[in-house]
N, C-alpha and C positions, 0 to 999 in steps of 0.2 A: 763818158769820155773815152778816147785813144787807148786799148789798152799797152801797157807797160810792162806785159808777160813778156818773164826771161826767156824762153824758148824761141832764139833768134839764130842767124847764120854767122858766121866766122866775123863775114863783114858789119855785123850790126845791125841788119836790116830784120824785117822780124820773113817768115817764110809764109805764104799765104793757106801749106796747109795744115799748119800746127792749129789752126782755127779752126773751133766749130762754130754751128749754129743749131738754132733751135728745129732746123731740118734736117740733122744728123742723127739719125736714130737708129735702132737694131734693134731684131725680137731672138727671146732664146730659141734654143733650137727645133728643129721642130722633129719631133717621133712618132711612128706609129705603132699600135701595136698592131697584135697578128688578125684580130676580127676586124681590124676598123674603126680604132677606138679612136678619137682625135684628140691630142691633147690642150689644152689653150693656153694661149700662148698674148703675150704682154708685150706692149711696147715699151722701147724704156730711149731714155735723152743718151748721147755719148757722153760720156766726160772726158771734158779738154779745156781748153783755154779759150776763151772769147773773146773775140774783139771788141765788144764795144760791155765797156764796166758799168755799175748798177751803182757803185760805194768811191769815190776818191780816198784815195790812199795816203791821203797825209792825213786826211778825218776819222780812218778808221780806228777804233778801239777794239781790237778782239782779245780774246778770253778763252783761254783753255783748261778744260777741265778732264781728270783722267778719273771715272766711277769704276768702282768694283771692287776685284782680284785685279793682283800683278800679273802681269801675263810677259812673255816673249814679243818683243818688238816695239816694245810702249814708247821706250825713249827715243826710239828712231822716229815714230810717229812724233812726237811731239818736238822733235828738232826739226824734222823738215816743215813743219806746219811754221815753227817759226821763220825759219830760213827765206819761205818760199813768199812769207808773208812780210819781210823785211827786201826780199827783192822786187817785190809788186810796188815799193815804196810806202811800208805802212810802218811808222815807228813808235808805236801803241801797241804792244803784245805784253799782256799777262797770265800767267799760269794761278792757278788758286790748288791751294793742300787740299787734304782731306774732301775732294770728290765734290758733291751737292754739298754736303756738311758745311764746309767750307765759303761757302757762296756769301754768307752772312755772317761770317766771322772777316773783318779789316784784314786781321793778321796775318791771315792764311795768302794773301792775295801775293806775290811775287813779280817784279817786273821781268822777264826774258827776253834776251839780246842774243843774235849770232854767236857772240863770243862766250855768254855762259850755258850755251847748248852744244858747241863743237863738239865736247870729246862726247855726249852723253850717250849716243848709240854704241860704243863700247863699254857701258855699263849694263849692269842684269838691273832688274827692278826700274824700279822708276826714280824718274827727279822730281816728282809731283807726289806726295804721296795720296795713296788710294784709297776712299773710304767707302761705308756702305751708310745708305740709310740715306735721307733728306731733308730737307725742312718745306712747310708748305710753299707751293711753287708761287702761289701770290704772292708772297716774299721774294722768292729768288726773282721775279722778273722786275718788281718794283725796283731791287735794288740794281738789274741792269740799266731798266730806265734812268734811278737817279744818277749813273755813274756813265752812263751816257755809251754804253755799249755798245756797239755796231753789228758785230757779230762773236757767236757761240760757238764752240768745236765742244763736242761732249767725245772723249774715248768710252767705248762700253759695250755691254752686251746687251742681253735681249732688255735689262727693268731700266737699265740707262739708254736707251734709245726709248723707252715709256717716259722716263720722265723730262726726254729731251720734248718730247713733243707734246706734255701736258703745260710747259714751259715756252713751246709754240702758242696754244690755245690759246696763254692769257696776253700774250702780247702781239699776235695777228697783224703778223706786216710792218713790224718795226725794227724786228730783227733778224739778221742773218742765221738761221741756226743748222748748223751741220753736225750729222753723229757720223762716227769712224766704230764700225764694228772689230770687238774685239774679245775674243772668248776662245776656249782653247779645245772646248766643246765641238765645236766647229757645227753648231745643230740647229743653224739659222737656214728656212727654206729660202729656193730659188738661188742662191749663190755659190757660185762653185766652191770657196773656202773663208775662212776669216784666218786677218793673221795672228800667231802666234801656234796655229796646229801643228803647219809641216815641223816646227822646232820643238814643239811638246812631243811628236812622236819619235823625233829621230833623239831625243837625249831617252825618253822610255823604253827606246830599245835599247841603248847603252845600260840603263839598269837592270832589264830582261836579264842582258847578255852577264851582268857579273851575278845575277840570279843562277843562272844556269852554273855559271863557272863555280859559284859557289856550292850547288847541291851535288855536283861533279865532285870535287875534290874532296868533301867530306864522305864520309859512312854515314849512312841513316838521316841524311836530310834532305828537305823539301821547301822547294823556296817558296817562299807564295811572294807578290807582287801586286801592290795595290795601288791603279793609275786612275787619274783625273776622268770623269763623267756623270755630272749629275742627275741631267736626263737623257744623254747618248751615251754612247760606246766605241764613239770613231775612234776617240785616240788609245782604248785599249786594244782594238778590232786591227786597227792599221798598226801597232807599234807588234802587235802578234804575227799579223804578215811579213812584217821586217823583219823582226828575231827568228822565226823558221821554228825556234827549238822551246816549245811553248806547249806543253801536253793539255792541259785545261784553260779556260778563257770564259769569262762568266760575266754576260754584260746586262747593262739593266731594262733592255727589253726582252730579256729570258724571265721563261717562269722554270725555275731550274728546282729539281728534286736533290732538295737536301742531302738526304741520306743515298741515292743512286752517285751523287757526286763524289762523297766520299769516298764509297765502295770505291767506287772508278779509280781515284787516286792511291787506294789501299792496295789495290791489285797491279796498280802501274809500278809501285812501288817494290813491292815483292818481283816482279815479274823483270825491273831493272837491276837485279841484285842489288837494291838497297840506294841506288842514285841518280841523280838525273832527271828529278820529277821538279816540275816548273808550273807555278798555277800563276794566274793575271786576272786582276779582278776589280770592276772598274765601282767608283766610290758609291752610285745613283741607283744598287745592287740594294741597298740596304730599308728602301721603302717597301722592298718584296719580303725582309722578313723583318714580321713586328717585334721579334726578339731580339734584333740586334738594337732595334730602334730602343727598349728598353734599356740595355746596358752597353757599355762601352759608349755613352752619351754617341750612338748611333754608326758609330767606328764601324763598318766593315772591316775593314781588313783585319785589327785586331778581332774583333768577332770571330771570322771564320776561322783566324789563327787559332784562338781557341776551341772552336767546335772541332776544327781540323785534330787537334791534339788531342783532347778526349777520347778523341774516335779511338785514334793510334793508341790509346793505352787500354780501354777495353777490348779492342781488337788484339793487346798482349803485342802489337808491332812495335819492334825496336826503329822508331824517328824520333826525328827534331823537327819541329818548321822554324824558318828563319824566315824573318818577316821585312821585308822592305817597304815603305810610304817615300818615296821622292817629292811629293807632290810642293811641299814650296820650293826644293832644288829645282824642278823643273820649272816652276814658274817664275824665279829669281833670274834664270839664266838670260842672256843675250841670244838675238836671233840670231839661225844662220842664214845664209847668203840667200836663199829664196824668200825666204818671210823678212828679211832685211829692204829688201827690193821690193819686194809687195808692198810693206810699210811705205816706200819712198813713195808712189806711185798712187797709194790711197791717200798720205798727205798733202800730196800738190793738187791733186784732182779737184780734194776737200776747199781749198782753196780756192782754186779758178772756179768752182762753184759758188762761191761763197761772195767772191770778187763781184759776179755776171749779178749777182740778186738774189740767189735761189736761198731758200728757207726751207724750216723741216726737209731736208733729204739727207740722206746716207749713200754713201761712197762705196762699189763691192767690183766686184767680178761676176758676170753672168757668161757663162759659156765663151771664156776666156778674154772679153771687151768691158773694159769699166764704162761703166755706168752710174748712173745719177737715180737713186731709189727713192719713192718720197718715203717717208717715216712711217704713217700711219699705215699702210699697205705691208710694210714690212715684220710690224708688232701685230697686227690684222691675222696673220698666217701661223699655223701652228707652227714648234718646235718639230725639225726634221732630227729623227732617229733610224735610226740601223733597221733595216727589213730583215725580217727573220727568214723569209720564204724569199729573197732575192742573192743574187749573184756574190755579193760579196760575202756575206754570209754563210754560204755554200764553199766558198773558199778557206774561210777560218776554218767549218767543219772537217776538211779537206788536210788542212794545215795540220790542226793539233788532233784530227782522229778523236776525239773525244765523242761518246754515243750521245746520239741524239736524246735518249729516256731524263739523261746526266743535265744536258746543258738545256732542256727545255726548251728543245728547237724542234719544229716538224718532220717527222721522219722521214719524210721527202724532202728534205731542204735541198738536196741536188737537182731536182726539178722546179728550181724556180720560176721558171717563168711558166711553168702551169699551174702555179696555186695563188697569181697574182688578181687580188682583185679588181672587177671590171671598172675601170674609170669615166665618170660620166660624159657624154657625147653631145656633140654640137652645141656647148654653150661658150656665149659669147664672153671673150676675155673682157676685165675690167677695164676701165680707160683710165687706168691711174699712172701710168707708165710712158705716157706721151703721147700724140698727138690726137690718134684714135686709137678704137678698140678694132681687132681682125679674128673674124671668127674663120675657122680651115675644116674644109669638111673635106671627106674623101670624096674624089669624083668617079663617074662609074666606070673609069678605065681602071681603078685603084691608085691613081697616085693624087696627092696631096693636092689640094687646090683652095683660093681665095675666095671664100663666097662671100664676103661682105663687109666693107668697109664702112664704121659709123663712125660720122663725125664729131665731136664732144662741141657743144658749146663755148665759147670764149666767153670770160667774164672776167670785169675791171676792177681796181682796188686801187683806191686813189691816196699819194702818201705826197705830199710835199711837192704837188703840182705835180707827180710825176705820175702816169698808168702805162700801163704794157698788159699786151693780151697773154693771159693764161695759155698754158700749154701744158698740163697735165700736172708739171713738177710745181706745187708753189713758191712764188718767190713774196721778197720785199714789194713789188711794184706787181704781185701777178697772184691771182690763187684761182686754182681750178683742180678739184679732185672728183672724178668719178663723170659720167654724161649725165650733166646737167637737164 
């Protein structure tokens, strides 16, 4: 039917180009490197609002669900999903506790209305609360079937977008299901950021900065500082670039020397008459030594506190370290104005997807254009981390002056882009992304060119008299993944 997206003009009328269509697409950018190396490159759906809906909106039941950690921006996410979903005209919105857990628990389930989500993006944490873990997914979809669910918003990160889409498998075309990436890690390939980063970083420099002010003002101490990254380093890497005043930084794609590290601080130490020594050390540090994994139930930061302090007493140095963990202040807090606004912008998207048909996909930013991701293509891809031999990188080294022996970084890390390995050539992107696959070779003048467009197959899925051709992203009425 017509749709009833808000996004209309002063007069009422809707504007004809707040609409897309399923021929609105865009590929990420396209780079070369210096021999000729061609990158490949995906097509992916816009995301926008469509004109013509998939779901009637007085029938719709949706369901939101918030898995994981707390993160920055959760509540704005989940009040514009209801917001946006109460102005499409749907008055069936529920929120469920306790994440998957919760799926199969009555109790947990919450009805959500305009009015009990207003204030909630000026709260920190959540109004849902967060759980981990899940109950088998035959179960959870059975009971959206019995409860006659239309569609699924899962908030999450990388195992909750896994088990949004093992919860696609078992009910194939019946229900709407959409994930909203959410992680503070920020270490999901192909997308420019997830929300809740840019506000994990800028409140971890504000702890940096009373680190610093703290090892200042006192005689004989050294801060150490221990920020969020299980298997990246963005948000200790990026909140180091911010704070300026950061002598050590030890992220967990470093293979770092122990004992070279301490020296390093022992001497920074002496060498500032006794103050102003700042270390940053991000949590995902602690699977590189098995000793910490043994004690301190795997604690880095208290770990190195202690190894740190050992050191200083055999070494006969008069310090202290002073230890700081923000890590649930940081993640309790409310976004600020960017990750607030990103939030809006992934939750209505989430929506108008969700509205049009579309199933299994996930909501992001590719090369600053939201887009429409399918699910599987997205958990498909490793976890992107920090490049030791690239540009940013080479900037931290730059930043805190820390030796390369210390932070187990390559000794040319100023030469990154000569130690980068070769990336393989001329293969054909996937067609998971929309309509075809484009493969880009260089042509022999050297610049970038299209050699060859493959078309994907269209294929049908018939649900209650209703089929629509596939187009890369599957929906309710549509699934086509990969060239058939």
């Amino acid at each position: 039917e017509e749709s009833p997206a808000p996004l209309c003009n002063s007069a009422g009328s809707h504007c004809p180009a707040v609409f897309q269509s399923e021929e609105h697409w865009c590929t990420n950018a396209m780079r070369f490197g210096g021999k000729g190396v061609a990158r490949n490159h995906v097509q992916m759906l816009k995301a926008s609002p469509r004109q013509t809906l998939f779901w009637r909106p007085q029938r719709v039941k949706a369901v939101i669900l918030n898995v994981g950690h707390a993160c920055p921006g959760a509540n704005s996410v989940i009040r514009e999903l209801v917001m946006m979903l109460y102005q499409y005209g749907c008055q069936n919105v529920w929120g469920v506790h306790d994440g998957f857990m919760g799926v199969t628990t009555p109790t947990a389930w919450l009805q959500l209305t305009p009015l009990s989500v207003e204030e909630s993006h000026i709260a920190g944490s959540s109004i849902l609360r967060t759980g981990q873990g899940n109950p088998p997914h035959v179960e959870m979809a059975q009971i959206f079937l019995k409860e006659k669910v239309s569609q699924v918003y899962v908030i999450g990160g990388f195992g909750s977008h896994k088990g949004a889409l093992q919860i696609y498998e078992q009910l194939r075309g019946c229900i709407s299901i959409c994930a909203i990436l959410k992680t503070i890690d920020d270490d999901f390939a192909l997308l420019d950021c997830t929300f809740g980063h840019k506000t994990a970083v800028a409140e971890a420099r504000r702890v940096i900065d009373a680190a610093y002010a703290e090892a200042c003002a006192h005689r004989n101490v050294v801060g150490v500082v221990k920020l969020m990254g299980r298997y990246a380093g963005f948000v200790a890497l990026h909140a180091t670039l911010a704070a300026r005043h950061v002598d050590v930084c030890l992220l967990p794609e470093m293979d770092v020397d122990l004992d070279a590290c301490l020296r390093h601080i022992g001497e920074l130490h002496e060498k500032r008459c006794n103050s102003g020594v700042v270390v940053v050390i991000a949590e995902g540090l602690s699977s590189k030594w098995q000793q910490c994994q043994v004690s301190h139930d795997g604690d880095i930061g208290l770990w190195f506190k202690k190894q740190l302090q050992q050191f200083f007493d055999r070494q006969k140095i008069n310090a202290r370290v002073h230890y700081i963990d923000p890590s649930y202040l940081i993640r309790s807090t409310f976004p600020d104005p960017v990750d607030s606004i990103y939030c809006t912008s992934l939750a209505q998207n989430a929506v108008h997807g969700a509205m049009a048909g579309y199933t299994a996909f996930s909501v992001g930013k590719v090369d600053s254009r939201y887009v429409l991701l399918p699910i599987q293509e997205l958990v498909a891809r490793s976890r992107q981390s920090v490049n030791v031999r690239g540009s940013w990188f080479a900037r931290l080294m730059c930043t805190t002056g820390q030796p390369a022996a210390a932070a187990g970084a390559p000794r040319t890390a100023l030469q990154a882009n000569c130690n980068r390995q070769k990336k393989p050539s001329r293969r054909v992107a996937a067609c998971a992304f929309g309509l075809h696959a484009a493969r880009f070779l260089r042509g022999r003048n050297g610049t970038p060119r299209v050699a060859e467009l493959l078309c994907a197959k269209h294929r049908q899925l018939q649900l209650g008299g209703f089929s629509k051709p596939g187009y890369g992203i599957p929906s309710v009425g549509r699934t086509s993944l990969g060239i058939a």
